[in-house]
C-alpha positions as CSV (number, residue, x, y, z in Angstrom):
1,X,200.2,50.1,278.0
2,X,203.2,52.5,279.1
3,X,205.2,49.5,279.5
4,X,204.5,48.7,275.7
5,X,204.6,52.1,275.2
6,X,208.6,51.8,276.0
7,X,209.3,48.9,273.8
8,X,207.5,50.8,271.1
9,X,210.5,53.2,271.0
10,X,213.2,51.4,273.3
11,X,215.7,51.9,270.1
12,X,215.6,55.5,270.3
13,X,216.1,55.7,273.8
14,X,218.9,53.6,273.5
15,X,220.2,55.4,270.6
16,X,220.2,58.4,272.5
17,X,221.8,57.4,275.7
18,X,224.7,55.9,273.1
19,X,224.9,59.4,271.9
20,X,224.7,61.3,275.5
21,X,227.8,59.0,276.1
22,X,229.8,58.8,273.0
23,X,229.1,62.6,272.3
24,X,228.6,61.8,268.5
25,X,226.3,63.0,265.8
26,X,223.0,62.1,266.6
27,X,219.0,62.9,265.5
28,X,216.1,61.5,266.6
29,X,214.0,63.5,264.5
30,X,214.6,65.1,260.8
31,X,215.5,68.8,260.5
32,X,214.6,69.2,257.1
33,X,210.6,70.3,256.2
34,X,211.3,68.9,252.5
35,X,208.8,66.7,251.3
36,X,210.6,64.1,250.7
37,X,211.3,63.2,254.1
38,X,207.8,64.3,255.3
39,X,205.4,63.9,252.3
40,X,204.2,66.3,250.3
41,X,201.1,67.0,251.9
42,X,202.5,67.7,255.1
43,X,203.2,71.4,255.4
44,X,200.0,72.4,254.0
45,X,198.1,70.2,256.6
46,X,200.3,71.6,259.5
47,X,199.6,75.0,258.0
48,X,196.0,74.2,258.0
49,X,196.1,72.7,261.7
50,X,197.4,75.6,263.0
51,X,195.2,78.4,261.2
52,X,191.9,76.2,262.2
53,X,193.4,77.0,266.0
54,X,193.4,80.6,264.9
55,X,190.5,83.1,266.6
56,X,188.8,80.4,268.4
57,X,189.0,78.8,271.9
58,X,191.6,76.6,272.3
59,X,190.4,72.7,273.3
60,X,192.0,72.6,276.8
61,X,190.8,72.5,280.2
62,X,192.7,73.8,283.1
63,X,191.8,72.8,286.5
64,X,191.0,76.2,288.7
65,X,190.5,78.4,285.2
66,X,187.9,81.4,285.4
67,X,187.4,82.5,282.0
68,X,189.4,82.8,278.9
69,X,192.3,84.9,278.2
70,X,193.6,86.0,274.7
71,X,197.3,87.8,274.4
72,X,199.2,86.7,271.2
73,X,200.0,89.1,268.3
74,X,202.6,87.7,266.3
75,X,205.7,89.8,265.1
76,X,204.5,89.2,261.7
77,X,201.7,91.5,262.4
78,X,199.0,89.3,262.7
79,X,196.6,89.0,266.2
80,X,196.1,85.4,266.9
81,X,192.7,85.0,268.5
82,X,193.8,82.1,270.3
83,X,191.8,82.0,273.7
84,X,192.8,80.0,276.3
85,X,191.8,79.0,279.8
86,X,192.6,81.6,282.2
87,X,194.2,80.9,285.3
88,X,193.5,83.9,288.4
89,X,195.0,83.8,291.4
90,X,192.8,82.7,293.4
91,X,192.5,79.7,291.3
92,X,196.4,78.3,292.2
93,X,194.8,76.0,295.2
94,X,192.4,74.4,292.9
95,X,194.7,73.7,290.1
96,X,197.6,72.4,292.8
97,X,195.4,70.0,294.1
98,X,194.5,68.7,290.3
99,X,198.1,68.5,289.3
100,X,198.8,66.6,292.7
101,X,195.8,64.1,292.3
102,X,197.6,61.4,290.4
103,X,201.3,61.7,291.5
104,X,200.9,58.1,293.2
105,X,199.6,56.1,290.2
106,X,202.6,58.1,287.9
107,X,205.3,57.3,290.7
108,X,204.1,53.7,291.0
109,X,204.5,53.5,287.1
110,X,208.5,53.3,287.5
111,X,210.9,54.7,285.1
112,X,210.1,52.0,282.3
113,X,206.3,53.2,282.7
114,X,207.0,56.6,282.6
115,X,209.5,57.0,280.2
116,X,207.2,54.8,277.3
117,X,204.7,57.6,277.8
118,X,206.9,60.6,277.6
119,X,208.4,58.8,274.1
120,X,205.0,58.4,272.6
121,X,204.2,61.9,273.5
122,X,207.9,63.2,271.8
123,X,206.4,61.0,269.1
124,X,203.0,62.3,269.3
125,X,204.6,65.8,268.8
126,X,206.8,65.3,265.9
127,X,203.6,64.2,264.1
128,X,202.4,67.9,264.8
129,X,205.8,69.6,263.9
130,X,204.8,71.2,261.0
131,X,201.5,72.7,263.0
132,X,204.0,73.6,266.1
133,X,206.3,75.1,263.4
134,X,203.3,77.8,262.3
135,X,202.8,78.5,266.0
136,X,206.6,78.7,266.9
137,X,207.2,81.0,264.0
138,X,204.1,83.4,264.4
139,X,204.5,83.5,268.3
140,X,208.4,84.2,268.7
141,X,208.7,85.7,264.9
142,X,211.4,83.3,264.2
143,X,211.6,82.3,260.1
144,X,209.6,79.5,258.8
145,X,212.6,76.9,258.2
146,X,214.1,78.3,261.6
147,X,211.1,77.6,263.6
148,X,210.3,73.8,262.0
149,X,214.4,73.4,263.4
150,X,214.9,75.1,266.8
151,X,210.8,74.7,267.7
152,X,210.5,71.5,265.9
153,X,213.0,69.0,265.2
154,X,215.9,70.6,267.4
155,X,213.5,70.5,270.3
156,X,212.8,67.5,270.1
157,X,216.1,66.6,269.9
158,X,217.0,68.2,273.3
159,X,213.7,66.8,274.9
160,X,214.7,63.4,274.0
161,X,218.2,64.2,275.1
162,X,216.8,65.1,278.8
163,X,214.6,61.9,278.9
164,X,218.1,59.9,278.1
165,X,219.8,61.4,280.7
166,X,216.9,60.9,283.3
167,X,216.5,57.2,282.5
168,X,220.4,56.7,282.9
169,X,219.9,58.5,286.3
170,X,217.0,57.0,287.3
171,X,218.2,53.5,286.7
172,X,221.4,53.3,287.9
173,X,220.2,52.3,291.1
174,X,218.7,48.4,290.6
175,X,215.2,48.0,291.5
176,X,215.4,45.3,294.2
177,X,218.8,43.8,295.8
178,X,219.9,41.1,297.8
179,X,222.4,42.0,300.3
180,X,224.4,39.3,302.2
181,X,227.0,39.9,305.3
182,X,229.1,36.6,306.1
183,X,230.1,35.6,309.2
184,X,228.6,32.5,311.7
185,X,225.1,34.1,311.7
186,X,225.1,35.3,307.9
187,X,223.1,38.4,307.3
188,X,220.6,38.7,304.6
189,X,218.5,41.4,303.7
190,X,215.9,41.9,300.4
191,X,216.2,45.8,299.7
192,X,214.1,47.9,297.4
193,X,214.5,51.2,296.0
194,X,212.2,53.7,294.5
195,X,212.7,56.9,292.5
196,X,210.0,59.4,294.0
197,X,209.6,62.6,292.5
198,X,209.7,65.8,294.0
199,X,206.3,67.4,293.8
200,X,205.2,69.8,291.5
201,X,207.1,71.0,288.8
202,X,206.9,74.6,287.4
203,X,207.9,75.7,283.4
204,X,207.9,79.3,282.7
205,X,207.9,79.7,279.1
206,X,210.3,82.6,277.3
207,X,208.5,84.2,273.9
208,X,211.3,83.8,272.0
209,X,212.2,80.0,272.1
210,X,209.0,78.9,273.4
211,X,209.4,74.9,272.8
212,X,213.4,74.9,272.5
213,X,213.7,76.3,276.2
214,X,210.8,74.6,277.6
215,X,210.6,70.9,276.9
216,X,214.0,70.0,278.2
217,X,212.7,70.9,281.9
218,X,209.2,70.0,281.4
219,X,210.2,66.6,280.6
220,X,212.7,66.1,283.0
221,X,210.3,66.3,285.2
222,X,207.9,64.4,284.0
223,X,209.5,61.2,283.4
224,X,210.9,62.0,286.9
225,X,207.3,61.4,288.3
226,X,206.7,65.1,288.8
227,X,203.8,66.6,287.5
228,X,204.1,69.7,285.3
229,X,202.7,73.2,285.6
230,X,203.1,74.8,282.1
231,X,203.1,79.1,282.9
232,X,203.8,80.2,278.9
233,X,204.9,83.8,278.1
234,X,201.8,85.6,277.2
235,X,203.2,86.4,273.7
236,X,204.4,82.4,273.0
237,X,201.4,80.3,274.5
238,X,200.2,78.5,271.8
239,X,203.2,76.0,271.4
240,X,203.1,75.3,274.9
241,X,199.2,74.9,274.3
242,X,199.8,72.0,271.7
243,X,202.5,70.9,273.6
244,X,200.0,69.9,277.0
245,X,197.5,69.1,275.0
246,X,199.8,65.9,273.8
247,X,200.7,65.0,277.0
248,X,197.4,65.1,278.0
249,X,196.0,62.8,275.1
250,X,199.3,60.1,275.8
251,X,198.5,60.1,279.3
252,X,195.0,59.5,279.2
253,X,195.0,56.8,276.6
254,X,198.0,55.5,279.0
255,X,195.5,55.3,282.1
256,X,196.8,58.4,283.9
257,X,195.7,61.6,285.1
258,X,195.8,63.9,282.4
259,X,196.5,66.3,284.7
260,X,199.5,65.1,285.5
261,X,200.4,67.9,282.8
262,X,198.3,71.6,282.7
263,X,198.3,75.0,281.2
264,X,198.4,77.6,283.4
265,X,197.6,80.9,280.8
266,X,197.6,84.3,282.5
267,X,196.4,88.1,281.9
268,X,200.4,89.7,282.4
269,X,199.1,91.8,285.3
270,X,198.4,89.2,287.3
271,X,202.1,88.1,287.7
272,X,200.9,84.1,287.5
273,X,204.8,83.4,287.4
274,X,205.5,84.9,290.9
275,X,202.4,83.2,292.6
276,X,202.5,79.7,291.4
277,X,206.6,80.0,292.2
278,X,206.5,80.8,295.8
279,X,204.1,77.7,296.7
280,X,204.8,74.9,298.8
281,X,203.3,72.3,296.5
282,X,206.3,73.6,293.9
283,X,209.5,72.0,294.1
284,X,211.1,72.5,291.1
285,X,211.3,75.3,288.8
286,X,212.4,75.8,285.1
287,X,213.1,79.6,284.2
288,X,214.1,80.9,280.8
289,X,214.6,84.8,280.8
290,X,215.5,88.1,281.9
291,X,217.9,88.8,285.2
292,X,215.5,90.7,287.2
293,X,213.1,87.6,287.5
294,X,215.6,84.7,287.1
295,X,217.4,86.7,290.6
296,X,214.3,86.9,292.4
297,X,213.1,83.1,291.5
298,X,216.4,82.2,292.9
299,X,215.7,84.5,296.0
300,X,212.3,83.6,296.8
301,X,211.0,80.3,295.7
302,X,213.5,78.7,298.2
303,X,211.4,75.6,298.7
304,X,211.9,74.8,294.9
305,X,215.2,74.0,293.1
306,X,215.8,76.7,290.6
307,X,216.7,75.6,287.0
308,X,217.7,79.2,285.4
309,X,218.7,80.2,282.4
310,X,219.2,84.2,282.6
311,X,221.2,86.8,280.6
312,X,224.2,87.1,279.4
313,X,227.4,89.0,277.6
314,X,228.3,86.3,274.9
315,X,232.1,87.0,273.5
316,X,234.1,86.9,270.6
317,X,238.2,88.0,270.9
318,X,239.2,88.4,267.1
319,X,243.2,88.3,267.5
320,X,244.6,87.1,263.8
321,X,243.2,84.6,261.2
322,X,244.5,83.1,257.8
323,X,241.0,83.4,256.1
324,X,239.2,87.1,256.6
325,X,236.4,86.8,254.8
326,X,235.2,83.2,255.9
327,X,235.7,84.8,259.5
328,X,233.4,87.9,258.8
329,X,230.9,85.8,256.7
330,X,230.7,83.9,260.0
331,X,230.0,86.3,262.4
332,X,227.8,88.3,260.2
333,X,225.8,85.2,259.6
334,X,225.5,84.8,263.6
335,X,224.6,88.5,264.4
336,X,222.1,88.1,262.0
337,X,220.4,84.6,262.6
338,X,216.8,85.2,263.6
339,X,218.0,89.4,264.4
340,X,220.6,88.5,267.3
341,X,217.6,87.3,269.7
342,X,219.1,84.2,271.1
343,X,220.8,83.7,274.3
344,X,223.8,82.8,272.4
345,X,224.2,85.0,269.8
346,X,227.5,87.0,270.0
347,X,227.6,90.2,271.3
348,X,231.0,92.1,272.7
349,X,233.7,91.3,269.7
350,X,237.5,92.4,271.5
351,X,240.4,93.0,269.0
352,X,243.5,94.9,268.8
353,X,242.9,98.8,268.5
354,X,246.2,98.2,266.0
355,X,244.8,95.8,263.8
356,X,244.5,92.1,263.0
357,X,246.8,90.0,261.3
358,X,245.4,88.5,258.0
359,X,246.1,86.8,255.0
360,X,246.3,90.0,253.7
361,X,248.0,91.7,255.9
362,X,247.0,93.6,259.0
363,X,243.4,95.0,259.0
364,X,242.3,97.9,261.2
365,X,239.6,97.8,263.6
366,X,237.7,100.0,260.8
367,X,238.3,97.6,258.1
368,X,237.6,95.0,259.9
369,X,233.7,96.8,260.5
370,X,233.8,96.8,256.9
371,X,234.5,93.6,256.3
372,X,231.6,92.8,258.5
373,X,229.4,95.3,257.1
374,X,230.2,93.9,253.7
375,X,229.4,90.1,254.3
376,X,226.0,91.5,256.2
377,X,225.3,93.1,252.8
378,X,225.6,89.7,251.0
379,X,223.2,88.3,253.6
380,X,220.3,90.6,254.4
381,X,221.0,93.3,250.9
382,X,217.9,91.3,249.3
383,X,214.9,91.4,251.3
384,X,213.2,88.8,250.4
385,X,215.9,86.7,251.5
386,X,217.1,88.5,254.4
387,X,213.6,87.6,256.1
388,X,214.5,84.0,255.6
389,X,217.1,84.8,258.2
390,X,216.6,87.7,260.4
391,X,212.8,86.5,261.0
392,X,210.5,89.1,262.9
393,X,211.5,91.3,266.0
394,X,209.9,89.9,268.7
395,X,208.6,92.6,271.0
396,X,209.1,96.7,271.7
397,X,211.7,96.6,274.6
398,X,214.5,94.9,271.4
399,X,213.2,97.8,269.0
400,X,214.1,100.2,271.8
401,X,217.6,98.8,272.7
402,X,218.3,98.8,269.1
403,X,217.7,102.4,268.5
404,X,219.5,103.3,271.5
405,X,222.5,101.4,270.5
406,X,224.1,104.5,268.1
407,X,224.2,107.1,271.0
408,X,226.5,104.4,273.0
409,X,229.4,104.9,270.6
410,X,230.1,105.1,266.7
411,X,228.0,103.9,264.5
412,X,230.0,101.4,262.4
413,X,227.4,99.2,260.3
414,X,224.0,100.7,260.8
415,X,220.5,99.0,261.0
416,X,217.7,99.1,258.2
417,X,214.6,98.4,258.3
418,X,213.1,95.3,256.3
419,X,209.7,94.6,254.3
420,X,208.6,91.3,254.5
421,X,206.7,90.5,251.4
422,X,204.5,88.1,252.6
423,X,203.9,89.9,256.0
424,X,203.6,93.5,255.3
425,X,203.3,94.4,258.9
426,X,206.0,92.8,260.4
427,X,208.4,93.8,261.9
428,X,211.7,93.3,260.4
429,X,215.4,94.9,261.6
430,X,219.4,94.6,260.1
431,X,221.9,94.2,262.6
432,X,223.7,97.3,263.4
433,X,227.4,97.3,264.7
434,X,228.7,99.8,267.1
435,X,232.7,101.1,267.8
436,X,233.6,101.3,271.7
437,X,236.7,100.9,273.2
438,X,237.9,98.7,276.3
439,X,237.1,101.9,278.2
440,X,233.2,101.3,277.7
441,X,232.8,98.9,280.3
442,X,229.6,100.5,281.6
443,X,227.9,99.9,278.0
444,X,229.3,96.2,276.7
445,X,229.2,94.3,280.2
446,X,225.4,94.6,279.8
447,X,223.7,92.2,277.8
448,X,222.0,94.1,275.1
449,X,219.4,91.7,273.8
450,X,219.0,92.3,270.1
451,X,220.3,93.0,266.7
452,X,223.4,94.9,268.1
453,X,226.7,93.9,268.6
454,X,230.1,95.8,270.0
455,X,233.2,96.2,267.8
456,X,235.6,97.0,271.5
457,X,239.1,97.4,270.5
458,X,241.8,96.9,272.8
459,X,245.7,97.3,273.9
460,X,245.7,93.9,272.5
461,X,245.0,90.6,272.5
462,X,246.4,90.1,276.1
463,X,243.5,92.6,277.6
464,X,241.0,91.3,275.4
465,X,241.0,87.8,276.8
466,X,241.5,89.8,280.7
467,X,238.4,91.2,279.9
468,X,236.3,88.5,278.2
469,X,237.6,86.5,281.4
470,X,236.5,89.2,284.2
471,X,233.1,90.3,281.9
472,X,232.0,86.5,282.4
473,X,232.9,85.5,285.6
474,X,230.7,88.6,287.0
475,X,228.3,88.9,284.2
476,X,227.8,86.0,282.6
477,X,227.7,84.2,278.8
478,X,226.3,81.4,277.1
479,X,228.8,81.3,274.2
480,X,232.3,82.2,273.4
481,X,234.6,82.2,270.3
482,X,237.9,83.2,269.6
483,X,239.7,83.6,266.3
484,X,243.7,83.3,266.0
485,X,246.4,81.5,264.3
486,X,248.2,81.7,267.6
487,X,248.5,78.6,269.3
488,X,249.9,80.2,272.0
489,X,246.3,83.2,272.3
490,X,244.1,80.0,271.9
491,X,246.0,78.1,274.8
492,X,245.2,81.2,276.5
493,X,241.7,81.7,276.2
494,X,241.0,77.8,276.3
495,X,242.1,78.4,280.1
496,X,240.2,81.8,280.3
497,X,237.2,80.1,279.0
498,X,237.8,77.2,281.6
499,X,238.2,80.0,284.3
500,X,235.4,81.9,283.5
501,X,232.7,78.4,283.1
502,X,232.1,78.9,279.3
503,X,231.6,77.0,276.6
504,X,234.6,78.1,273.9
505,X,234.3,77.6,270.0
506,X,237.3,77.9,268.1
507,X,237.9,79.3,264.4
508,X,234.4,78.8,263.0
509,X,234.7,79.4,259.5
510,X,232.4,77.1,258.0
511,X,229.0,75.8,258.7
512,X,229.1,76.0,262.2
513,X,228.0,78.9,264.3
514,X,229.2,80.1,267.5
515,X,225.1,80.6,268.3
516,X,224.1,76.9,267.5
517,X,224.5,74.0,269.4
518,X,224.0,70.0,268.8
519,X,221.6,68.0,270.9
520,X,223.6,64.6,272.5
521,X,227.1,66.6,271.9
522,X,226.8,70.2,273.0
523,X,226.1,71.5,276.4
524,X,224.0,74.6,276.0
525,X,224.8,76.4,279.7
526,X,227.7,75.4,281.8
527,X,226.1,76.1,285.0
528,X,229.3,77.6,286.1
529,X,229.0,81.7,285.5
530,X,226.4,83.8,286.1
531,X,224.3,83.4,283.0
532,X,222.4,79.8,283.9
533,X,222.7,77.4,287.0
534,X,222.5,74.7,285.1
535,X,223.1,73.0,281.3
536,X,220.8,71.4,278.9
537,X,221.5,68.9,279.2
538,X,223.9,66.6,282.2
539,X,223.3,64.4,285.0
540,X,223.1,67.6,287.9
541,X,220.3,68.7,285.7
542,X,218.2,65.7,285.7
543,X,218.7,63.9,289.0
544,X,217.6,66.9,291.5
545,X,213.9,66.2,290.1
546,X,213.9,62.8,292.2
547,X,215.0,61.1,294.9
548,X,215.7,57.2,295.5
549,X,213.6,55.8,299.0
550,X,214.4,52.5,299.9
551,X,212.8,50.0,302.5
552,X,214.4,46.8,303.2
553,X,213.8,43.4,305.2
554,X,215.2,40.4,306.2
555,X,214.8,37.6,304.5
């Protein structure tokens, strides 16, 4: 069956390897929740999907559970209910040896049998999206038509995208080969090679892009031949709950373990993460989230190769541009985009203390705030729209950062609270915008996770690109993006942002946002600064999950 399962979707595979090549537009799976590309009846039946999952057990079975654990309470204001199989402790051994059980039978599959079943499970997923949608948005507090994108369609996308890249990787080697040596006594040899995974794999979930940061690395690994340990963030399980629950149904019906694939839901204090990372059965490790952790994964689980994705000081050097407002309608767009809580979203903005060259004429770093402050006003002044946009905020610890944020320096555009009016105990914060200068180093080389960003102005452009270049190289980014009519300043920091291992957008004025990234074209992560090890998605991130064994004989 997983061998049909591949011819099933072998054009979408090959479509996106084409893509993962060529770098070109490419999507496997629609963005858009409109009815006319999914029906009209099928938001209301994801809706209903997800609130019959809603303040009940949830229909999972975890090898080594002990009881039931609840923890989700959804920005919006809303306690889930969702209970889920709790896994202790002392319940790691048991649920190693499950996931172990049926490595052989999913190694002996081969990379065609493998990667048919991770397709029909992609597939098998995007026939839930509007249900994972509900529980993306109500778990991370992410906006309806954001969550059915970067939970649904977008992570798909980038899932997909990993599963190219690992059946490029996997295949490159041929299956069997006849090897020949001339001479007077030729030589000949039959040869066979076999990708063998790794052992157990290890996902630890983040809360706020629960699928988006997850699949990629689950599914790696899976069609790798690696069995996958799902640990969700306490506040984001029930996406990662769905999620297993697919695999589990596709690998069943596929004749394989279902356990292959498990969920692994904790009580916070028992620090699941940290035991299930330092075990010798675990060999590979996917890690979405703060430094503190990300360092001591890196530290500690040595026997495991460390996928990380920490924090970072995103960048922006504003040095001149021919169009003012498109530039500030751009960035106030980005700071705002589901309240600043994305490892990408911009924070430090450098400019000249003496102004910026404009269309019409030079504007002070004051005017500039304004200008800012203004286009945020044309975004977020209506609540009922802002909402659509700024989502929910998504725990305490970005509530406290953002209230901290005006003793740090001067208050330049200040934050607000919103009311939802569909949610009226959510909670819902503006963007607030704060003046430093380049002598603040001990407030914007921290990442500041949030609705805040730093106006820092400089001597000039020339510092400002020194210290976007030294800020990354010791601290990190995801993102950069300059704005200049200078050929000469972009030259500049197009090397800076080679030095420093960053990805660099250039004079986004349009549709495009420094914060957002294509599937097949983009590289989220460079793997070369502080902020990740590795990239979503290339070949080093797919081809430590397995290793090619060969035996061979004369023929």
């Amino acid at each position: 069956m997983s061998t049909d399962l591949l011819s099933r979707h072998r054009d979408r595979l090959d479509a996106a390897v084409a893509a993962c090549a060529s770098r070109e537009f490419f999507s496997a799976f629609d963005e858009s929740p409109s009815p006319r590309v999914y029906g009209e009846q099928a938001a209301a039946e994801g809706k209903a999907a997800y609130e019959a999952l809603l303040d009940r057990s949830f229909p999972l079975e975890t090898p080594g559970s002990d009881g039931t654990v609840a923890t989700e309470r959804s920005p919006f204001g809303i306690d889930l209910g969702v209970r889920y199989p709790q896994v202790r402790p002392d319940g790691v051994d048991a649920l190693m040896s499950a996931a172990r059980a049926g490595m052989k039978a999913w190694r002996d599959a081969g990379p065609e049998g493998r990667t048919g079943v991770c397709l029909e499970i992609l597939d098998r997923l995007h026939g839930r999206v509007f249900e994972l949608a509900n529980a993306v948005q109500h778990t991370s507090g992410q906006a309806f038509v954001m969550a059915f994108q970067a939970g649904g369609a977008h992570a798909l996308d980038r899932a997909l995208e990993a599963i190219a890249y690992a059946w490029t990787e996997m295949t490159r080697t041929p299956r069997t080969a006849r090897w020949e040596k001339p001479g007077k006594v030729p030589l000949t040899m039959e040869k066979t090679f076999t990708v063998v995974p790794r052992g157990v794999a290890l996902v630890i979930g983040c809360n706020t892009f629960p699928t988006w940061n997850s699949w990629p690395g689950l599914f790696a690994s899976l069609v790798t031949g690696n069995p996958v340990v799902v640990k969700p963030h306490p506040a984001a399980v029930l996406p990662l709950a769905i999620t297993v629950q697919a695999c589990q149904e596709v690998l069943a019906e596929a004749g394989f373990d279902p356990n292959l694939v498990t969920l692994a839901a904790e009580d916070p204090a028992d620090r699941l993460a940290a035991v299930l990372a330092v075990r010798p059965e675990v060999r590979l490790i996917d890690f979405t989230g703060g430094n503190a952790f990300g360092d001591w994964l890196e530290e500690n689980a040595r026997q495991a190769v460390v996928f990380a994705e920490k924090a970072g000081v995103n960048t922006v050097v504003i040095d001149s541009t021919d169009d003012f407002k498109a530039m500030c309608q751009n960035l106030a767009f980005s700071f705002a985009l589901y309240t600043g809580q994305m490892c990408t979203a911009p924070q430090n903005v450098y400019l000249p203390g003496a102004g910026v060259p404009t269309e019409g004429g030079v504007k002070s770093p004051a005017e500039v705030a304004e200008g800012i402050g203004a286009s945020l006003e044309r975004l977020l002044g209506d609540d009922a729209r802002a909402v659509e946009l700024l989502g929910g905020v998504v725990n305490q610890g970005v509530l406290e950062r953002l209230d901290a944020a005006g003793s740090h320096g001067d208050v330049l555009v200040a934050s607000r609270p919103v009311a939802h009016p569909a949610y009226p105990d959510a909670t819902v914060r503006t963007p607030t915008l704060i003046g430093l200068t380049a002598a603040d180093r001990d407030v914007y080389e921290a990442e500041c996770f949030g609705p805040v960003a730093y106006l820092i102005q400089t001597s000039g452009s020339e510092e400002s690109i020194d210290l976007f270049r030294d800020t990354v190289q010791r601290h990190g980014a995801m993102t950069a993006s300059v704005y200049s009519t200078s050929t000469d300043v972009v030259a500049a920091m197009r090397e800076a942002a080679l030095d420093a291992g960053v990805a660099l957008s250039e004079n986004l004025l349009g549709g495009v946002f420094v914060n957002q990234s294509a599937a097949y074209s983009d590289f989220h992560g460079t793997g070369a600064n502080p902020a990740a090890n590795a990239s979503f998605t290339d070949g080093a991130y797919v081809s430590p999950r397995f290793r090619v064994v060969q035996s061979r004989r004369h023929v």
